[in-house]
mmCIF file of the N, C-alpha and C atoms, coordinates in Angstrom:
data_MODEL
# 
_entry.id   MODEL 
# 
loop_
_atom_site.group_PDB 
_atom_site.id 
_atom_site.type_symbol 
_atom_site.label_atom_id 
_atom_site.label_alt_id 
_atom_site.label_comp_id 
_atom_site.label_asym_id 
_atom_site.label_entity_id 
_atom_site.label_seq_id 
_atom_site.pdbx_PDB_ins_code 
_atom_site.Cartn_x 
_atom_site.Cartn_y 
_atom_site.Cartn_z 
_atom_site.occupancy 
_atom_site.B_iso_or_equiv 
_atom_site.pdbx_formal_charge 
_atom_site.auth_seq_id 
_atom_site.auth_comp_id 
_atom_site.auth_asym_id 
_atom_site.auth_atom_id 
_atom_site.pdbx_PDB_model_num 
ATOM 1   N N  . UNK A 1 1  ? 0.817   -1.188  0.000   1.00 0.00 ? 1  UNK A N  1 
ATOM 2   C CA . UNK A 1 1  ? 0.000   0.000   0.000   1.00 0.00 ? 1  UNK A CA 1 
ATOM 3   C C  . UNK A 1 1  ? 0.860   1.251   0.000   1.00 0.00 ? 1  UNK A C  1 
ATOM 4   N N  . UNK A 1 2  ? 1.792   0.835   0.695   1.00 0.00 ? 2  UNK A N  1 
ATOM 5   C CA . UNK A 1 2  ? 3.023   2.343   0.804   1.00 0.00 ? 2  UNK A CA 1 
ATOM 6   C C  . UNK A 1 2  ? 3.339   2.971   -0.816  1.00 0.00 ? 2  UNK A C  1 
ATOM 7   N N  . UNK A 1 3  ? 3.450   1.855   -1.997  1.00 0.00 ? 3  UNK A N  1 
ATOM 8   C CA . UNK A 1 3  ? 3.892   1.807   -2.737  1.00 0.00 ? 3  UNK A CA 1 
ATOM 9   C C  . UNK A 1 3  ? 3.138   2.584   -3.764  1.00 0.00 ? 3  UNK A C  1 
ATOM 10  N N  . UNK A 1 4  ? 1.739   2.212   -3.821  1.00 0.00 ? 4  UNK A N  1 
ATOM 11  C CA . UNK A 1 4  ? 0.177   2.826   -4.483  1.00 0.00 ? 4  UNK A CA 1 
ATOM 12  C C  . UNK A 1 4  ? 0.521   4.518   -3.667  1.00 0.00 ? 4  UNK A C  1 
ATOM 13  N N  . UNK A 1 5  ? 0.176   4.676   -2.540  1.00 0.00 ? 5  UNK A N  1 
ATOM 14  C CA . UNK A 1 5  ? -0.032  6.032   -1.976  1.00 0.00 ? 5  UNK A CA 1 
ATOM 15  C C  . UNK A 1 5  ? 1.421   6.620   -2.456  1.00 0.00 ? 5  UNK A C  1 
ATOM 16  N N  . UNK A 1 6  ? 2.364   6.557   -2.269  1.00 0.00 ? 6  UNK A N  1 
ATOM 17  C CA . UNK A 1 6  ? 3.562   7.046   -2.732  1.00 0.00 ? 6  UNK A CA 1 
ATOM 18  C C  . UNK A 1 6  ? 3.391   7.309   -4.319  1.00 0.00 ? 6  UNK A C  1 
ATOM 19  N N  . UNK A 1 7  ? 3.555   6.690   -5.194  1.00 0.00 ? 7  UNK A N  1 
ATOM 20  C CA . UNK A 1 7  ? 2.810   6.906   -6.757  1.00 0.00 ? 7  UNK A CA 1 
ATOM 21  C C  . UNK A 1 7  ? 1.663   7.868   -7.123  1.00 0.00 ? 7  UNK A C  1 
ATOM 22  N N  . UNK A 1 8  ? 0.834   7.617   -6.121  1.00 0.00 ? 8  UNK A N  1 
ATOM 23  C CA . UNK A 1 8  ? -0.254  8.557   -6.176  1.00 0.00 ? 8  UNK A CA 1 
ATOM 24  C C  . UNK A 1 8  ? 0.403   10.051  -5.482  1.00 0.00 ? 8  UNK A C  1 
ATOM 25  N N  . UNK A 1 9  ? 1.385   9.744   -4.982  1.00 0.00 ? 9  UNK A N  1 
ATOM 26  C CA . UNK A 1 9  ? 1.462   11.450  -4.274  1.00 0.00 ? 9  UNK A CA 1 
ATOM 27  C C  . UNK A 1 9  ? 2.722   12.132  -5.444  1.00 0.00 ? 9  UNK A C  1 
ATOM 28  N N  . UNK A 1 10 ? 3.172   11.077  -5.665  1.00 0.00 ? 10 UNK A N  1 
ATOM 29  C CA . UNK A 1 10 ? 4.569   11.612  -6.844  1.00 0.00 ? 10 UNK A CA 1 
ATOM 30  C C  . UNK A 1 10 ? 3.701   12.324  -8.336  1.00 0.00 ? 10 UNK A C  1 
ATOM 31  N N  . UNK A 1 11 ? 2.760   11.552  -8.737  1.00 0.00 ? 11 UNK A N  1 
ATOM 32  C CA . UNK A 1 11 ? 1.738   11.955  -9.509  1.00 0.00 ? 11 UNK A CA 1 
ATOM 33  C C  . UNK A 1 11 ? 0.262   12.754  -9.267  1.00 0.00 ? 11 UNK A C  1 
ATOM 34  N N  . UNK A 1 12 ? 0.278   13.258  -8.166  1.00 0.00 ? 12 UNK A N  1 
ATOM 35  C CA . UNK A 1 12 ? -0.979  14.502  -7.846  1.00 0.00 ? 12 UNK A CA 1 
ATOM 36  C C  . UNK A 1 12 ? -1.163  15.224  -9.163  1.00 0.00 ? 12 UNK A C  1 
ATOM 37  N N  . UNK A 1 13 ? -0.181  15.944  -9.145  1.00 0.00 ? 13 UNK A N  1 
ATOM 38  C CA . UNK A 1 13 ? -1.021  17.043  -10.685 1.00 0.00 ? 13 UNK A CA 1 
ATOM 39  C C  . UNK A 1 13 ? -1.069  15.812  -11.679 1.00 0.00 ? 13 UNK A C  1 
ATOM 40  N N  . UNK A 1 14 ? -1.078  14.782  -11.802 1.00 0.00 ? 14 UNK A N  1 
ATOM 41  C CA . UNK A 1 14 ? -1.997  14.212  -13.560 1.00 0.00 ? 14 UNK A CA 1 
ATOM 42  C C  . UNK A 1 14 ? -2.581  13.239  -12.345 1.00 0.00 ? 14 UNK A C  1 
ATOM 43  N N  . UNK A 1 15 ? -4.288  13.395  -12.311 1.00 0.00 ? 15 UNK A N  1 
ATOM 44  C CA . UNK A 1 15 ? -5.134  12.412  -11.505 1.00 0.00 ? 15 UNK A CA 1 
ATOM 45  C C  . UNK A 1 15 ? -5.040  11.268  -12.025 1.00 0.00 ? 15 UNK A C  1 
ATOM 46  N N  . UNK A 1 16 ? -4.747  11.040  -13.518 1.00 0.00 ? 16 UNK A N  1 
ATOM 47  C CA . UNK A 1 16 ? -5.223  10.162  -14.414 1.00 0.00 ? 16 UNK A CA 1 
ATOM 48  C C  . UNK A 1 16 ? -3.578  9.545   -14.606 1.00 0.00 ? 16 UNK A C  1 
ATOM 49  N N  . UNK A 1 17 ? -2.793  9.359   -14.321 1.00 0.00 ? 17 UNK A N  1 
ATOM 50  C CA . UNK A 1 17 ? -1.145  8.859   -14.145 1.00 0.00 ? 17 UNK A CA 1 
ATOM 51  C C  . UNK A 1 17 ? -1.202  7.902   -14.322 1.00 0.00 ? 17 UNK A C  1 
ATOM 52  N N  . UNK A 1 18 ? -2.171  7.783   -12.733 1.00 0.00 ? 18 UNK A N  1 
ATOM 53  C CA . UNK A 1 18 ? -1.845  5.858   -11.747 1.00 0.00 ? 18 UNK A CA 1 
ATOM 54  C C  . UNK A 1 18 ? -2.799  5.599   -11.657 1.00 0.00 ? 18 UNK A C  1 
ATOM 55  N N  . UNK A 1 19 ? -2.970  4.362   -12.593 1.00 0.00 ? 19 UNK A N  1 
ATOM 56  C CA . UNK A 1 19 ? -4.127  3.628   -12.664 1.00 0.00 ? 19 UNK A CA 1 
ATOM 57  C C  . UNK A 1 19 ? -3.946  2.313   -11.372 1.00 0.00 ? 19 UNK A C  1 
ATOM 58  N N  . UNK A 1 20 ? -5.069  2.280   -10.770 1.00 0.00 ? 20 UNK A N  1 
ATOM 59  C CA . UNK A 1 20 ? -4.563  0.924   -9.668  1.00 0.00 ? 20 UNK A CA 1 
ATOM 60  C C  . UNK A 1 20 ? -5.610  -0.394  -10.053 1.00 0.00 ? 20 UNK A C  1 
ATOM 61  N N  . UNK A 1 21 ? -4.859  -1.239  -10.297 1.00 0.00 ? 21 UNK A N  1 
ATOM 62  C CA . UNK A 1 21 ? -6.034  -2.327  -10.245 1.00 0.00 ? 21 UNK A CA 1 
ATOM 63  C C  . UNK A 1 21 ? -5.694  -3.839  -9.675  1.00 0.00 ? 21 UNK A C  1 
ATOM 64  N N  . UNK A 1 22 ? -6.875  -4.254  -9.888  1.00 0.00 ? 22 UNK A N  1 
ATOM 65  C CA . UNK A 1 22 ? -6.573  -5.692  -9.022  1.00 0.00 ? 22 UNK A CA 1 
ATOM 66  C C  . UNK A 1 22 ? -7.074  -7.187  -9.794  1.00 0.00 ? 22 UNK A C  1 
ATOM 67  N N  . UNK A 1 23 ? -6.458  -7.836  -9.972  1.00 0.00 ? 23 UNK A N  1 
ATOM 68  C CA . UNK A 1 23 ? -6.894  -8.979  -10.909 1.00 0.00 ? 23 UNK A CA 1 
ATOM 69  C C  . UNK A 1 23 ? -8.540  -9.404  -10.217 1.00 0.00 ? 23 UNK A C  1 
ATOM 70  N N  . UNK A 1 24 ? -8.635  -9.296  -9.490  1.00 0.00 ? 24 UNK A N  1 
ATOM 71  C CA . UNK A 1 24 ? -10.204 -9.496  -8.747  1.00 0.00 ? 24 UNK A CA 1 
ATOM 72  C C  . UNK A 1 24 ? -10.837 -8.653  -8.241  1.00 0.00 ? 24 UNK A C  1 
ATOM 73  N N  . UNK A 1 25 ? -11.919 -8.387  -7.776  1.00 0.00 ? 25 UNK A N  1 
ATOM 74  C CA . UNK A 1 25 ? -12.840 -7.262  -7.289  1.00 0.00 ? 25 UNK A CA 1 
ATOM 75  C C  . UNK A 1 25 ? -12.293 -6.990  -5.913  1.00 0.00 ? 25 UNK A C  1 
ATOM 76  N N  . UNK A 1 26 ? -12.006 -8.315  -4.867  1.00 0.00 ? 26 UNK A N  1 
ATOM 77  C CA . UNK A 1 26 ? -11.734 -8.286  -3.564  1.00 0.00 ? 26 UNK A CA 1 
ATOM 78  C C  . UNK A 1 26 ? -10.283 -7.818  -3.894  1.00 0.00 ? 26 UNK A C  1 
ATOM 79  N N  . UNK A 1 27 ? -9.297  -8.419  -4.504  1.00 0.00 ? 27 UNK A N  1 
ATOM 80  C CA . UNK A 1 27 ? -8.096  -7.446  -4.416  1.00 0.00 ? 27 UNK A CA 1 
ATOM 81  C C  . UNK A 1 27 ? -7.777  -5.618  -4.862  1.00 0.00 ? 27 UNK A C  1 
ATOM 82  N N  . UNK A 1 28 ? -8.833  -5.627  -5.607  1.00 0.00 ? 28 UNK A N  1 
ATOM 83  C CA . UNK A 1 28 ? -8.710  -3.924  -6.451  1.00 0.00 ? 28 UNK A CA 1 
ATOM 84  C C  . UNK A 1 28 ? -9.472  -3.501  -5.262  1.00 0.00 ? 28 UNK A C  1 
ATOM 85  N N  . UNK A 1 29 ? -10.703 -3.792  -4.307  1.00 0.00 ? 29 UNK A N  1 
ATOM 86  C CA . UNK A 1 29 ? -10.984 -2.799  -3.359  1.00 0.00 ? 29 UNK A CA 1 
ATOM 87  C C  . UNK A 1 29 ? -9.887  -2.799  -1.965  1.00 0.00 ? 29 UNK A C  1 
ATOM 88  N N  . UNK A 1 30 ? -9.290  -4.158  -2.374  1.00 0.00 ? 30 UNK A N  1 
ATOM 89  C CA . UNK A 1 30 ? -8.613  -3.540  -1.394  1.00 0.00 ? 30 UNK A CA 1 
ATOM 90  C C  . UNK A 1 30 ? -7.259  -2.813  -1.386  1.00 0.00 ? 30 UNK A C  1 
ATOM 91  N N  . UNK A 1 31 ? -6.499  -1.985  -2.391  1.00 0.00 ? 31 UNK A N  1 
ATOM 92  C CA . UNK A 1 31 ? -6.094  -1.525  -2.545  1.00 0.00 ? 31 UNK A CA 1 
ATOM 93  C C  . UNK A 1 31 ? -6.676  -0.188  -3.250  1.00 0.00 ? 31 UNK A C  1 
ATOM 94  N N  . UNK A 1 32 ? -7.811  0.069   -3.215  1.00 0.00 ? 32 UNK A N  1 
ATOM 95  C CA . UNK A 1 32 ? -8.485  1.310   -3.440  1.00 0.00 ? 32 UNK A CA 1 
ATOM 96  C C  . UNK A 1 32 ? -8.740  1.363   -5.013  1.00 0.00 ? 32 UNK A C  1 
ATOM 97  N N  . UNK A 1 33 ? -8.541  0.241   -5.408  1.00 0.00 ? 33 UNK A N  1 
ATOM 98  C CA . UNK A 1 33 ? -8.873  0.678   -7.050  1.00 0.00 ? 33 UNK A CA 1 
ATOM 99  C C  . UNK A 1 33 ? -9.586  -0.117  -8.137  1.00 0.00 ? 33 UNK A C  1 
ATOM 100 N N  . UNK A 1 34 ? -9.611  -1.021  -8.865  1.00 0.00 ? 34 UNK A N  1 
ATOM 101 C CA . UNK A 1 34 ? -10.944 -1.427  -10.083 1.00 0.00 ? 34 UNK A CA 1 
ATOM 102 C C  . UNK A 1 34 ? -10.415 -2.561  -10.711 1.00 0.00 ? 34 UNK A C  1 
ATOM 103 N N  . UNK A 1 35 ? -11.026 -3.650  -10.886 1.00 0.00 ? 35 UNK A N  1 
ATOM 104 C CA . UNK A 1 35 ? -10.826 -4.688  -11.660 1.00 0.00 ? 35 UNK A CA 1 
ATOM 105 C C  . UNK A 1 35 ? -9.678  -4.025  -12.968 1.00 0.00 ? 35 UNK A C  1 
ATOM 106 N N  . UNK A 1 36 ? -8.588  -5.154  -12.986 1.00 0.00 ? 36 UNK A N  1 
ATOM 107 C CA . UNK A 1 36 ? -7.690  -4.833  -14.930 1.00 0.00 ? 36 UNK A CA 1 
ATOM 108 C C  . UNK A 1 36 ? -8.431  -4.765  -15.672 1.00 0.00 ? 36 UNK A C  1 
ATOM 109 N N  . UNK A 1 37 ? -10.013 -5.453  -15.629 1.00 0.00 ? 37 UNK A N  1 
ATOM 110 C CA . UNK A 1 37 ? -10.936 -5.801  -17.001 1.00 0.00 ? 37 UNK A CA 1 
ATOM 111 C C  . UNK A 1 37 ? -11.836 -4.596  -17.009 1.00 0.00 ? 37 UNK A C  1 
ATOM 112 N N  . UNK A 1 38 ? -11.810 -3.978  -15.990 1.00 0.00 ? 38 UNK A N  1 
ATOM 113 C CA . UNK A 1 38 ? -12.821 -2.903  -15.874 1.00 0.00 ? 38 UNK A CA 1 
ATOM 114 C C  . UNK A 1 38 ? -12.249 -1.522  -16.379 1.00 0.00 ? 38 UNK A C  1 
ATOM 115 N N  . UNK A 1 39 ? -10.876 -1.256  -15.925 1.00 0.00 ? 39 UNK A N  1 
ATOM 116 C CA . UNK A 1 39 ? -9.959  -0.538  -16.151 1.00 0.00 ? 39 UNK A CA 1 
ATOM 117 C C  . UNK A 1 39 ? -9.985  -0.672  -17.791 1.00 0.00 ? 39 UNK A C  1 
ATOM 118 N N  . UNK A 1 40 ? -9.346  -1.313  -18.065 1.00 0.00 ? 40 UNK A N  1 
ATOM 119 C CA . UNK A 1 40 ? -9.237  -1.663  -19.745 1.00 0.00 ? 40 UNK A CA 1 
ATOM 120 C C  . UNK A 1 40 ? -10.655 -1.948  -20.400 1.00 0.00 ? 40 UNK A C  1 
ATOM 121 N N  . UNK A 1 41 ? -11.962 -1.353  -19.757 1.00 0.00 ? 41 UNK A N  1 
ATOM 122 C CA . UNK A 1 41 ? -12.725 -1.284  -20.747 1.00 0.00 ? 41 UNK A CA 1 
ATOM 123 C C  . UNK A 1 41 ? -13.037 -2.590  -21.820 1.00 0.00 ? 41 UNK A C  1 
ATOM 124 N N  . UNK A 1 42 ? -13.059 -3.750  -20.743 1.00 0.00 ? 42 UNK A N  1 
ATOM 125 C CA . UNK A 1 42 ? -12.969 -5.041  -22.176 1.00 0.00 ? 42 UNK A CA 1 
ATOM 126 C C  . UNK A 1 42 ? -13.928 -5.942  -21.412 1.00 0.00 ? 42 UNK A C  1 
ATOM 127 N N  . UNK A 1 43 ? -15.043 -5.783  -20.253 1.00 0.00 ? 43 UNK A N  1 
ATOM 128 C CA . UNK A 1 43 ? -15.767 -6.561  -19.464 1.00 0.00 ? 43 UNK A CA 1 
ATOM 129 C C  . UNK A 1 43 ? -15.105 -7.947  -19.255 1.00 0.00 ? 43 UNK A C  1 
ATOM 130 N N  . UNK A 1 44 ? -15.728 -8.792  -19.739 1.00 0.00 ? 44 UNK A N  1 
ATOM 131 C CA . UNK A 1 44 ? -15.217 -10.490 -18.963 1.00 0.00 ? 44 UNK A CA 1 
ATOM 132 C C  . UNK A 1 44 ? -14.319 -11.041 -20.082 1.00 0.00 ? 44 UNK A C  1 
ATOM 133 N N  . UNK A 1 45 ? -13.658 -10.093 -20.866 1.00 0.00 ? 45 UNK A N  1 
ATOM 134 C CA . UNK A 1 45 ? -13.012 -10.380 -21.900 1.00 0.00 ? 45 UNK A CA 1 
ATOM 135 C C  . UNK A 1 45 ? -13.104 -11.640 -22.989 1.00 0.00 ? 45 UNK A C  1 
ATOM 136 N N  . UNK A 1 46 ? -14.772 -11.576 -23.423 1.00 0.00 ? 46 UNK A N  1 
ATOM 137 C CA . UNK A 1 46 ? -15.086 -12.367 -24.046 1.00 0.00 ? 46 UNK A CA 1 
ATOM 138 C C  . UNK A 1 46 ? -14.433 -11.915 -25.438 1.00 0.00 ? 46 UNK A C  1 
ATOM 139 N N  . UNK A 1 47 ? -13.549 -12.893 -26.760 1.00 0.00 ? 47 UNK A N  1 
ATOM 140 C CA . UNK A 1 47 ? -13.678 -12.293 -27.716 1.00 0.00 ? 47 UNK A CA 1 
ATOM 141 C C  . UNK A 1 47 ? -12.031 -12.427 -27.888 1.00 0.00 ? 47 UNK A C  1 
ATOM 142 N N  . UNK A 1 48 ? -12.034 -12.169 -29.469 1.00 0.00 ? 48 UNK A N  1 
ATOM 143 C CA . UNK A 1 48 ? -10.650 -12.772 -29.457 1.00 0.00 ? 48 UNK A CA 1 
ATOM 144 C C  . UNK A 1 48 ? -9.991  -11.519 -29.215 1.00 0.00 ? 48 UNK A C  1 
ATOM 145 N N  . UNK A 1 49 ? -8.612  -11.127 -29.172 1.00 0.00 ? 49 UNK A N  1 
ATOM 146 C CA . UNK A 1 49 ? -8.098  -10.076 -29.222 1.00 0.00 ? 49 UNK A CA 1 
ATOM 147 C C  . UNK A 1 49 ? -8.177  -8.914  -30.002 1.00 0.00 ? 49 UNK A C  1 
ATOM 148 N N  . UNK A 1 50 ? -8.176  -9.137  -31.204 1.00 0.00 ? 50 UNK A N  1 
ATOM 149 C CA . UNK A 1 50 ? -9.067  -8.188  -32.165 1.00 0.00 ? 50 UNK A CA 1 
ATOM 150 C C  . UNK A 1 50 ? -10.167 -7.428  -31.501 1.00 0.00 ? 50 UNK A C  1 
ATOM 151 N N  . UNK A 1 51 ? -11.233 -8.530  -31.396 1.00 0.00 ? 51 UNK A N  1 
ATOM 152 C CA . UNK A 1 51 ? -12.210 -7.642  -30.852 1.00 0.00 ? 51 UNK A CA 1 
ATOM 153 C C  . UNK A 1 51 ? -11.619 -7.135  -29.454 1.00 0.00 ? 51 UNK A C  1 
ATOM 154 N N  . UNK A 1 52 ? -11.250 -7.294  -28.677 1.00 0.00 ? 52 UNK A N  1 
ATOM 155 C CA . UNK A 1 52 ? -11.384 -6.915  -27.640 1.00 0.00 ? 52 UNK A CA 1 
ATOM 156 C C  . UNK A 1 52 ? -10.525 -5.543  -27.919 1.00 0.00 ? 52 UNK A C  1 
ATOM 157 N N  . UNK A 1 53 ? -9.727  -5.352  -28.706 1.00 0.00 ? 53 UNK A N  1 
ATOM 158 C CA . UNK A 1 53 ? -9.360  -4.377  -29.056 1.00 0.00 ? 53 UNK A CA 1 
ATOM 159 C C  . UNK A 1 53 ? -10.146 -3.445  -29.889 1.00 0.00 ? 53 UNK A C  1 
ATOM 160 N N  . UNK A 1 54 ? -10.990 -3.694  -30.309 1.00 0.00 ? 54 UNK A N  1 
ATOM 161 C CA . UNK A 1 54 ? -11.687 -2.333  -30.942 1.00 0.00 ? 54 UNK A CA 1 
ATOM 162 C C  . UNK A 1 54 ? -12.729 -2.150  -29.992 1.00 0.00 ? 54 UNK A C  1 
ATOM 163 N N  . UNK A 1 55 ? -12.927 -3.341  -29.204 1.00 0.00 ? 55 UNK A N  1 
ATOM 164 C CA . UNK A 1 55 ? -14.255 -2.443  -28.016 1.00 0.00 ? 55 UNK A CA 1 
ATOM 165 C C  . UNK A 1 55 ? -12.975 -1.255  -26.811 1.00 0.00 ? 55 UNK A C  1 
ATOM 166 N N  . UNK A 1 56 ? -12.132 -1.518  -27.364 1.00 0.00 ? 56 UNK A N  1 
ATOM 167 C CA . UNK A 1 56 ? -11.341 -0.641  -26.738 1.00 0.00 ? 56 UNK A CA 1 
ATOM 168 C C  . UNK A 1 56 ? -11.096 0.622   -27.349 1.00 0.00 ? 56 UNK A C  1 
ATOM 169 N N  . UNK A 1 57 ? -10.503 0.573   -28.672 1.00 0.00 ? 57 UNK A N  1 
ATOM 170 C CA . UNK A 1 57 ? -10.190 1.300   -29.568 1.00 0.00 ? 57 UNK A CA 1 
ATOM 171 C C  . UNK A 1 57 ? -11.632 2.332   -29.917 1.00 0.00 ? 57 UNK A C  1 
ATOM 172 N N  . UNK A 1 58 ? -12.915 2.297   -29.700 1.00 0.00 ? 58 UNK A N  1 
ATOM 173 C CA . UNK A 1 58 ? -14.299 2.558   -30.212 1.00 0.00 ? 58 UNK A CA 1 
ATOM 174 C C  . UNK A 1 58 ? -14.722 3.485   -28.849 1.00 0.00 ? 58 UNK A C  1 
ATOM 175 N N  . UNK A 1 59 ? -14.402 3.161   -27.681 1.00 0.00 ? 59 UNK A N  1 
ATOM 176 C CA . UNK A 1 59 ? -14.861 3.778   -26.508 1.00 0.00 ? 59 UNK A CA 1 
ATOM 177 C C  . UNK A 1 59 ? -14.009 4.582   -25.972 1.00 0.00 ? 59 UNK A C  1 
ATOM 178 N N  . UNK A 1 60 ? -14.378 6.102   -26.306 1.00 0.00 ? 60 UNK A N  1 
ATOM 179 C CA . UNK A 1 60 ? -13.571 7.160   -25.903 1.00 0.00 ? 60 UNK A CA 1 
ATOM 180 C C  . UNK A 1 60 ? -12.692 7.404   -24.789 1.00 0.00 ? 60 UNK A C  1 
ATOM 181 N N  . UNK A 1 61 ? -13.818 7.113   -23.773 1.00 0.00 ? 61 UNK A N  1 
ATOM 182 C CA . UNK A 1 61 ? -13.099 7.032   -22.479 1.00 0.00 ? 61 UNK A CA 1 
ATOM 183 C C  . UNK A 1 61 ? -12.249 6.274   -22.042 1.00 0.00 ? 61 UNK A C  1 
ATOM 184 N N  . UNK A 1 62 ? -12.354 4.982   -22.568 1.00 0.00 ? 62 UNK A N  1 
ATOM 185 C CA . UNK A 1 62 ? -10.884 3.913   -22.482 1.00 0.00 ? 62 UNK A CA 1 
ATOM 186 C C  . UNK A 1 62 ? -9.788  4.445   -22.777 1.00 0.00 ? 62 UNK A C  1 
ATOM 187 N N  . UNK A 1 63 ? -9.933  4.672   -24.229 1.00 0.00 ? 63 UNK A N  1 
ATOM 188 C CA . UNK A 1 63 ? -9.222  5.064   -25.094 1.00 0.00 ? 63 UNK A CA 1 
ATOM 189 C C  . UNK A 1 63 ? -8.184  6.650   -24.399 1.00 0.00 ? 63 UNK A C  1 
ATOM 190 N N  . UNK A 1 64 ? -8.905  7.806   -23.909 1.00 0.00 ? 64 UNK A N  1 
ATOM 191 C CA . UNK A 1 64 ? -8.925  8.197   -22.954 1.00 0.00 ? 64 UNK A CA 1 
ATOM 192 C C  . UNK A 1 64 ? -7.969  8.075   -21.254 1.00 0.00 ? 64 UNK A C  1 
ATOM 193 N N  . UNK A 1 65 ? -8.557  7.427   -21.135 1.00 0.00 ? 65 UNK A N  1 
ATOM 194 C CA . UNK A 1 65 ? -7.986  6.179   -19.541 1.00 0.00 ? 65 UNK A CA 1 
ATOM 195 C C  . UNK A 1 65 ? -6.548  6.034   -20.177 1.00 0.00 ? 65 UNK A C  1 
ATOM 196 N N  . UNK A 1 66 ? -6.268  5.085   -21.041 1.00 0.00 ? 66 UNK A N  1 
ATOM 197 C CA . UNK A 1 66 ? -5.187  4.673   -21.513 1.00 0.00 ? 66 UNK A CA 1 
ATOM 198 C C  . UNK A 1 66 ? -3.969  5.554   -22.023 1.00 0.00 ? 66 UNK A C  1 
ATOM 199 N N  . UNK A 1 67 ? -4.436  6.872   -22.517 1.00 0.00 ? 67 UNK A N  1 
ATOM 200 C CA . UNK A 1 67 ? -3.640  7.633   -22.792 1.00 0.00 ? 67 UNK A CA 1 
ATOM 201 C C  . UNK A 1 67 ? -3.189  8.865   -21.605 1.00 0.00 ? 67 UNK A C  1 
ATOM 202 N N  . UNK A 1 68 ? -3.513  8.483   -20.676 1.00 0.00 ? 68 UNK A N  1 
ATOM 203 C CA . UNK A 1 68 ? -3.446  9.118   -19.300 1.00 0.00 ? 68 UNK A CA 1 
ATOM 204 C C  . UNK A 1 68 ? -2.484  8.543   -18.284 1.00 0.00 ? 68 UNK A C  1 
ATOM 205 N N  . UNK A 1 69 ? -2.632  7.367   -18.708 1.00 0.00 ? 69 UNK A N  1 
ATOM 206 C CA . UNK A 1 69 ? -1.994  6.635   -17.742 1.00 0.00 ? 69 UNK A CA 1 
ATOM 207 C C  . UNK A 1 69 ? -0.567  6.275   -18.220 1.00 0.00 ? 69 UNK A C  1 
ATOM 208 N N  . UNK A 1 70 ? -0.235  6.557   -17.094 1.00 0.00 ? 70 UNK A N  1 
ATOM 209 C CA . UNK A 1 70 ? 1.465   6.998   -17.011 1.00 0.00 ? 70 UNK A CA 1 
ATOM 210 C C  . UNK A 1 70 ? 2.144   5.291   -15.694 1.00 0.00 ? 70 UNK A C  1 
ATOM 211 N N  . UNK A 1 71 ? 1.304   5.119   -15.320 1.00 0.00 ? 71 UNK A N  1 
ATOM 212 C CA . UNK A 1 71 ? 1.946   3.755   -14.344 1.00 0.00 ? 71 UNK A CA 1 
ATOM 213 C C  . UNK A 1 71 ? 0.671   2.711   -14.108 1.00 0.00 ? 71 UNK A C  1 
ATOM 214 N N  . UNK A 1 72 ? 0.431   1.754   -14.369 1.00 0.00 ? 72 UNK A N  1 
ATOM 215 C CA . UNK A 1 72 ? -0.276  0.611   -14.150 1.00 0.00 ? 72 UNK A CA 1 
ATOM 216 C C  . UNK A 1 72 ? -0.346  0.048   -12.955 1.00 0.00 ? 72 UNK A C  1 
ATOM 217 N N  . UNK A 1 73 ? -1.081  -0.047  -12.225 1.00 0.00 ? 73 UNK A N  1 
ATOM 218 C CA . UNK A 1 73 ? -0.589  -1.132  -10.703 1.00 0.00 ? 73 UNK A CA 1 
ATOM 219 C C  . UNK A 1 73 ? -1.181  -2.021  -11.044 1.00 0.00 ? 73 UNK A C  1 
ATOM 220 N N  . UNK A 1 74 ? -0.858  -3.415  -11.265 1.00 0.00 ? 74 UNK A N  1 
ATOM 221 C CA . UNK A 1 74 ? -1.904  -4.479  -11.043 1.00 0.00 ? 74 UNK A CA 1 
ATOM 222 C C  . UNK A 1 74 ? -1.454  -5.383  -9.610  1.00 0.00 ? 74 UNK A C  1 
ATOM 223 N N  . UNK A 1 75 ? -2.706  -5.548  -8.913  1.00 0.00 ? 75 UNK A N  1 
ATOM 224 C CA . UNK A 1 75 ? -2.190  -6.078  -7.644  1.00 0.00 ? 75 UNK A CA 1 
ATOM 225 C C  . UNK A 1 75 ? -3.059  -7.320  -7.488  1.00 0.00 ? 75 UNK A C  1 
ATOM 226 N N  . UNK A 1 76 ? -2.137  -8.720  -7.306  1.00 0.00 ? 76 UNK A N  1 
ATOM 227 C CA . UNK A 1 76 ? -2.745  -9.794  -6.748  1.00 0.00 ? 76 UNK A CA 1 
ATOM 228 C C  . UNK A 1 76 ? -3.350  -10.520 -5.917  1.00 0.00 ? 76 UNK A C  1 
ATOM 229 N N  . UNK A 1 77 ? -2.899  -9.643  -5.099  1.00 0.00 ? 77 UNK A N  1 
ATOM 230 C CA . UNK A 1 77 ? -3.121  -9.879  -3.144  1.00 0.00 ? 77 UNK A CA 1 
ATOM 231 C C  . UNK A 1 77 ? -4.310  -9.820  -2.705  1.00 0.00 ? 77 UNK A C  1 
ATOM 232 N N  . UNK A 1 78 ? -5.146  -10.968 -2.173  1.00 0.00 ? 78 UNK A N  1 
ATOM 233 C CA . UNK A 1 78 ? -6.899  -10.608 -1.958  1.00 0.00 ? 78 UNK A CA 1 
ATOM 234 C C  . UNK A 1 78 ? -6.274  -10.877 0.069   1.00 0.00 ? 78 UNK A C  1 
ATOM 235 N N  . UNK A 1 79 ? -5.239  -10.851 0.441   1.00 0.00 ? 79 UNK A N  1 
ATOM 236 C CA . UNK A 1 79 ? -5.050  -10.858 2.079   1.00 0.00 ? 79 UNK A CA 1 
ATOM 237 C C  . UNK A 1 79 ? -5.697  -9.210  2.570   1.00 0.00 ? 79 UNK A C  1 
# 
């Protein structure tokens, strides 16, 4: 957690930097932040890569999200 809050304070002026996420719902809340699949705009990632890339590529705000983001957290840990 030191690691997330530290990132987040090095990056204050761009809100949109540090994206935090968690391979599961119980791990992303508990580090304060959102499913990878939710984050990336691709739901239960049905679909081959292609598609899953233009439901990415098509939705502004992903598209958006992604170009904002300056550091990725993905966190495994559901302790």
């Amino acid at each position: 957690m030191a690691i997330v809050k530290a990132l987040r304070e090095k990056f204050k002026d761009r809100p949109g930097a540090v994206a935090v996420t968690g391979s599961t719902g119980r791990a992303a809340s508990l580090i304060g932040g959102q499913t990878l699949h939710s984050f990336a705009a691709i739901g239960l990632a049905k679909g081959t890569a292609k598609e899953l890339a233009n439901k990415i590529k098509y939705n502004e705000t992903a598209v958006q999200r992604w170009m904002e983001t300056e550091v990725l957290i993905i966190d495994e840990s559901e302790f």
